[in-house]
Residue, then its C-alpha position, 0 to 999 in steps of 0.5 A: x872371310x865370310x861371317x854370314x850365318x848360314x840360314x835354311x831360310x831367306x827372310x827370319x824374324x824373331x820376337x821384333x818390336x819396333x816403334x817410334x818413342x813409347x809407341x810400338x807399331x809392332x810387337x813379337x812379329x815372327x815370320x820365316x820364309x825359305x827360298x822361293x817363297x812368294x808371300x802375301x802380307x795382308x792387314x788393315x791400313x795404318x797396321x805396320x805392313x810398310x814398316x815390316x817392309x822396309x825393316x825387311x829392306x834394311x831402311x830401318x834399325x833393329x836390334x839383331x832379330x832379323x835376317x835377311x840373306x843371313x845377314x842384319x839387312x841395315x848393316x848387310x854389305x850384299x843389299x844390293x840383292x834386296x829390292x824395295x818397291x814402295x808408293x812413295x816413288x811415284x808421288x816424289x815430285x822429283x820423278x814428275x819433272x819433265x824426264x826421258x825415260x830413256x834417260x832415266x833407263x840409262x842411271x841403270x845396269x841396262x847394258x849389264x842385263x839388255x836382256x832383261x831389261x827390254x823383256x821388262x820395257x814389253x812387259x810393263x807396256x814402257x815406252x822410252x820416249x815417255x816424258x815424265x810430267x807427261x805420263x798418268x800415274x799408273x804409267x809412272x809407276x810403271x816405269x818405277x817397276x821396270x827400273x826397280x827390277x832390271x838388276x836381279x834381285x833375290x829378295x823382292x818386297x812389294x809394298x803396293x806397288x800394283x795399285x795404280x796397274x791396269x788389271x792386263x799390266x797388274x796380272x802380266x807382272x803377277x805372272x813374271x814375279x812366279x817365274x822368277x821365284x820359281x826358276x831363279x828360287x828368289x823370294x818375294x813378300x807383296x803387301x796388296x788389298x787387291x787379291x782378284x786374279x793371285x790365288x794362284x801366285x802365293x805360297x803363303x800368307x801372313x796377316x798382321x793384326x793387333x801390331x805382329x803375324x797374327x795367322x800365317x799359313x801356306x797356300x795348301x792350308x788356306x785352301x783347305x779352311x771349310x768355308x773356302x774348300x768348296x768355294x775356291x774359284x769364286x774366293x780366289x779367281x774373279x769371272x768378271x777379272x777373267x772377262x776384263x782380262x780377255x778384253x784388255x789382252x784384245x787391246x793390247x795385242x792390237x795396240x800393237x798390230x797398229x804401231x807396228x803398221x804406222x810408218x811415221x814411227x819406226x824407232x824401238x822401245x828397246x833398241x838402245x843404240x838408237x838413243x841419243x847419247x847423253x854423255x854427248x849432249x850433255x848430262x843435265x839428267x844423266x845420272x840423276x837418280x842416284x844424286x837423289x840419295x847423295x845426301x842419304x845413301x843408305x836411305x834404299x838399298x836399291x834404285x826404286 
C-alpha cells in the first residue's frame, strides 16, 4: 500500500524553522518546485543554503513541513531518488588516499547504467587510472560529480559543488543537468556564487535573506526587472567567459587528438572490461566507500 501524498510539486515547504539550541538558522522558509524545475539558491556565506539543502536531502530532522517526492525526506523509503552533493566530500581525508578511481567506480552501479556512466567519465574529463592523493582538488571533485550522478536521480541538490571546476568543465555540466531536468523532468536546486555563463539554465530563483526565501521569481520575471530588461547579456552572459570558453574547448579537443595519437597508452577511460579485477586481487578498497557510512547509514541519502 502506497501512503505517499500526492503532490503537484517535487520539493514543499511550508513555515520550516530549524536551528540548533535557541538559535534559529531558518525561520518561515517557504519554497515550492514542480517537477523539472532547475533553481538557483542564492545568499550570503553563513546565511543556511546548506542547511536548506541538506534538510531537502533528508540529513536533518524536521517536524513534517517538508516534502520531497511527497514524502518527509528523513524518513522516506524512496531516497535513493535524492541525490546531495556537497563540499565536504572532497576535503574528507579519506578520498585523499591513495585511491583507483577505477576502483572507487566499481562501489557504484556502473554496470547497471555503463552508459551513463562512461558519458559522465567524458563529460567531467575523468580518467580511471587517476590515483587520488595524486589529483588537484578540482579533479577530485570531479570525480565525486560523476560518482554522485552515475544512479538517476529525480531530485539533484547542489551545494557548490562547482566551485573548484574549470569554467569548460563547469559549463559542460550546467549544460548536461538542463538536459536531464528537461528530457527525464528531474528537478534540481544548485546553491552557487558564481552565475557567469547560467542565465539561461534556471527556472527560478530563490534568495534567502534574513533566515527564510526572501524573493523568489521564475526566470521570466527576472528578466523583466527594469534594470536587468535592457541589460540581459552583459548581466546573464559573460563576453570574457564566452572567450575563455572558446579557448578552453581548443584545449580540450586537442588533448584529445594528442591521446588518441600516443601509442604507448591504448587503454580506455571507459572501457571496463579492461580493468583489473578487484574481487581477484584482493578487496583492500573494494567496496570502501559505503564502510565509510557503516557507523551512520543514514547520514546521506546517496553515494556523494
Amino acid at each position: 500500500m502506497n501512503n505517499k501524498a500526492e503532490s503537484e510539486y517535487a520539493i514543499e515547504v511550508k513555515n520550516l524553522n530549524f536551528g540548533y539550541g535557541n538559535e534559529n538558522i531558518l525561520e518561515n522558509v517557504n519554497l515550492s518546485l514542480k517537477p523539472g524545475s532547475r533553481c538557483l539558491l542564492v545568499g550570503a556565506n553563513g546565511i543556511g543554503k546548506s542547511t536548506l539543502l541538506r534538510i531537502l536531502a533528508g540529513k536533518r530532522l524536521t517536524k513534517n513541513n517538508v516534502k520531497v517526492l511527497g514524502e518527509d525526506p528523513f524518513n522516506s523509503i524512496n531516497s535513493q531518488d535524492i541525490t546531495y552533493l556537497g563540499t565536504e566530500w572532497a576535503t574528507n581525508p579519506i578520498v585523499r588516499r591513495d585511491i583507483l578511481v577505477s576502483d572507487l567506480i566499481k562501489t557504484t552501479n556502473k554496470d547497471k547504467y555503463a552508459e551513463r556512466c562512461e558519458k559522465l567519465l567524458k563529460l567531467m574529463n575523468v580518467n580511471l587510472n587517476w590515483r587520488l592523493h595524486k589529483v588537484s582538488d578540482g579533479e577530485r571533485r570531479r570525480v565525486q560529480i560523476v560518482l554522485g550522478l552515475i544512479n538517476p536521480f529525480k531530485v539533484l541538490l547542489l551545494d557548490e559543488v562547482t566551485v573548484d571546476l574549470d569554467v569548460l568543465v563547469r559549463s559542460s555540466l550546467i549544460k548536461f543537468l538542463k538536459e536531464e531536468s528537461e528530457t527525464r523532468n528531474v528537478t534540481i536546486v544548485y546553491a552557487t556564487h558564481i552565475f557567469d555563463g547560467i542565465g539561461d539554465w534556471p527556472t527560478h530563483v530563490a534568495h534567502l535573506a534574513e533566515k527564510h526565501i526572501k524573493e523568489f521569481y521564475t526566470i521570466d520575471e527576472v528578466m523583466n526587472f527594469p534594470e536587468v530588461k535592457n541589460q540581459k547579456i552583459h548581466i546573464f552572459n559573460s563576453l570574457l567567459l564566452t572567450i575563455v570558453e572558446k579557448w578552453l574547448r581548443e584545449d580540450y579537443q586537442n588533448e584529445l587528438k594528442r591521446r588518441n595519437e600516443n601509442t604507448e597508452n591504448k587503454e580506455s577511460l571507459t572501457k571496463w572490461d579492461e580493468l583489473a579485477n578487484m574481487k581477484k586481487y584482493g578487496d583492500k578498497y573494494y567496496n570502501y566507500w559505503y564502510n565509510i557510512y557503516d557507523e551512520n547509514p543514514k547520514s546521506d541519502a546517496r553515494i556523494n
